[in-house]
C-alpha positions as a LaTeX table, in Angstrom:
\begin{tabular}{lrrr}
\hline
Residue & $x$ (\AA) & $y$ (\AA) & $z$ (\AA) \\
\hline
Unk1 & $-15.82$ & $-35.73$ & 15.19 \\
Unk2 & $-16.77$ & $-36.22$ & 11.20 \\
Unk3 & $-16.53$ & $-33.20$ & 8.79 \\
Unk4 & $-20.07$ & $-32.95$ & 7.23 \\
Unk5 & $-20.94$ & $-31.78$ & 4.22 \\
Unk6 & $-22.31$ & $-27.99$ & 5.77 \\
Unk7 & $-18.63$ & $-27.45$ & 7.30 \\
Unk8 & $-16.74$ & $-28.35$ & 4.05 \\
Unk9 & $-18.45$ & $-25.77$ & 2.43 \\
Unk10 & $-18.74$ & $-22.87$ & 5.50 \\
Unk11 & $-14.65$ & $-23.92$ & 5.29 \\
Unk12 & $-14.69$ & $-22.75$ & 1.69 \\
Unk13 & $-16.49$ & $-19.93$ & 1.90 \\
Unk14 & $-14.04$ & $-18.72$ & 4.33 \\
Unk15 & $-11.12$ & $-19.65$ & 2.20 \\
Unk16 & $-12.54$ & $-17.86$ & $-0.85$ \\
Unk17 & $-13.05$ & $-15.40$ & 1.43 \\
Unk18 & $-9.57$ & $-14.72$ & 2.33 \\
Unk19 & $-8.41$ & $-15.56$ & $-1.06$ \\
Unk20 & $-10.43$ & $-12.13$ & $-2.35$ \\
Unk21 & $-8.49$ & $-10.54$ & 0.50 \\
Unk22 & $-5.18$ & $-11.26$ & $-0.48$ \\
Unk23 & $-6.48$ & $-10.48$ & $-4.33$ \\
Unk24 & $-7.36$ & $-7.14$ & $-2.69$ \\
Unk25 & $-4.84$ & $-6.46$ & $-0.51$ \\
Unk26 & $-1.76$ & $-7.74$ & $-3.51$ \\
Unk27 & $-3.49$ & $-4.80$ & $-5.81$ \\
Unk28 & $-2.83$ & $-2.27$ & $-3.30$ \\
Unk29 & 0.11 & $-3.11$ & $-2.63$ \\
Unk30 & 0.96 & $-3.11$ & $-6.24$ \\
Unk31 & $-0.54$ & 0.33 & $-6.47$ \\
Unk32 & 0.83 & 1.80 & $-3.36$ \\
Unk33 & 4.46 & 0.51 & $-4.77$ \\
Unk34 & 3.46 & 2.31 & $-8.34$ \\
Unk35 & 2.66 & 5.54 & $-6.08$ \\
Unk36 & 6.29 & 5.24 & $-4.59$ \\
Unk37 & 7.65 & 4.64 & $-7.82$ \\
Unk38 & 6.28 & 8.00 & $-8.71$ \\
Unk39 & 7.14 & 10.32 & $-5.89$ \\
Unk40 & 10.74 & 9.34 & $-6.32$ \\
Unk41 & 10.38 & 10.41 & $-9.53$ \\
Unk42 & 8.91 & 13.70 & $-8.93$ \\
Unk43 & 5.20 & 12.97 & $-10.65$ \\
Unk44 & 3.12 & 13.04 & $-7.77$ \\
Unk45 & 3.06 & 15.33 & $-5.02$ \\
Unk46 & 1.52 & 14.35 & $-1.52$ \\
Unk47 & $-1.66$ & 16.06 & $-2.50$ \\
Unk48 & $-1.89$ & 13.69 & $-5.53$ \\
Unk49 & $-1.47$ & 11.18 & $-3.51$ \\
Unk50 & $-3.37$ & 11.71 & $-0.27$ \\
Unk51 & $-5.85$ & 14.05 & $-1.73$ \\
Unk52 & $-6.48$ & 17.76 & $-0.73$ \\
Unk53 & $-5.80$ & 18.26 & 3.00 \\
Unk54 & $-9.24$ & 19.37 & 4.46 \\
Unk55 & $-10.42$ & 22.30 & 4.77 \\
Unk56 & $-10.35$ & 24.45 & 8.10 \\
\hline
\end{tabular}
């Protein structure tokens, strides 16, 4: 079967796709690690982190 010209770029599309994901996903990472960081430090407390626990 011959690659055409639509399925090159469909196939790039979904690889810039999933190259915004792992842009996305590294930066969380990055700040979850900062967020750690933190806590062991005694800056943030869960509420910082997590937000306010809702309300009842």
């Amino acid at each position: 079967m011959a690659v055409d010209q639509d399925f090159i770029e469909r196939f790039q599309k979904e690889t810039d796709l999933l190259k915004n994901l792992q842009k996305r996903i590294s930066e969380a990472i990055d700040r979850a690690e900062d967020r750690i960081a933190k806590m062991k430090e005694g800056k943030l407390t869960k509420e910082e982190i997590f937000g306010a626990p809702p309300k009842k």
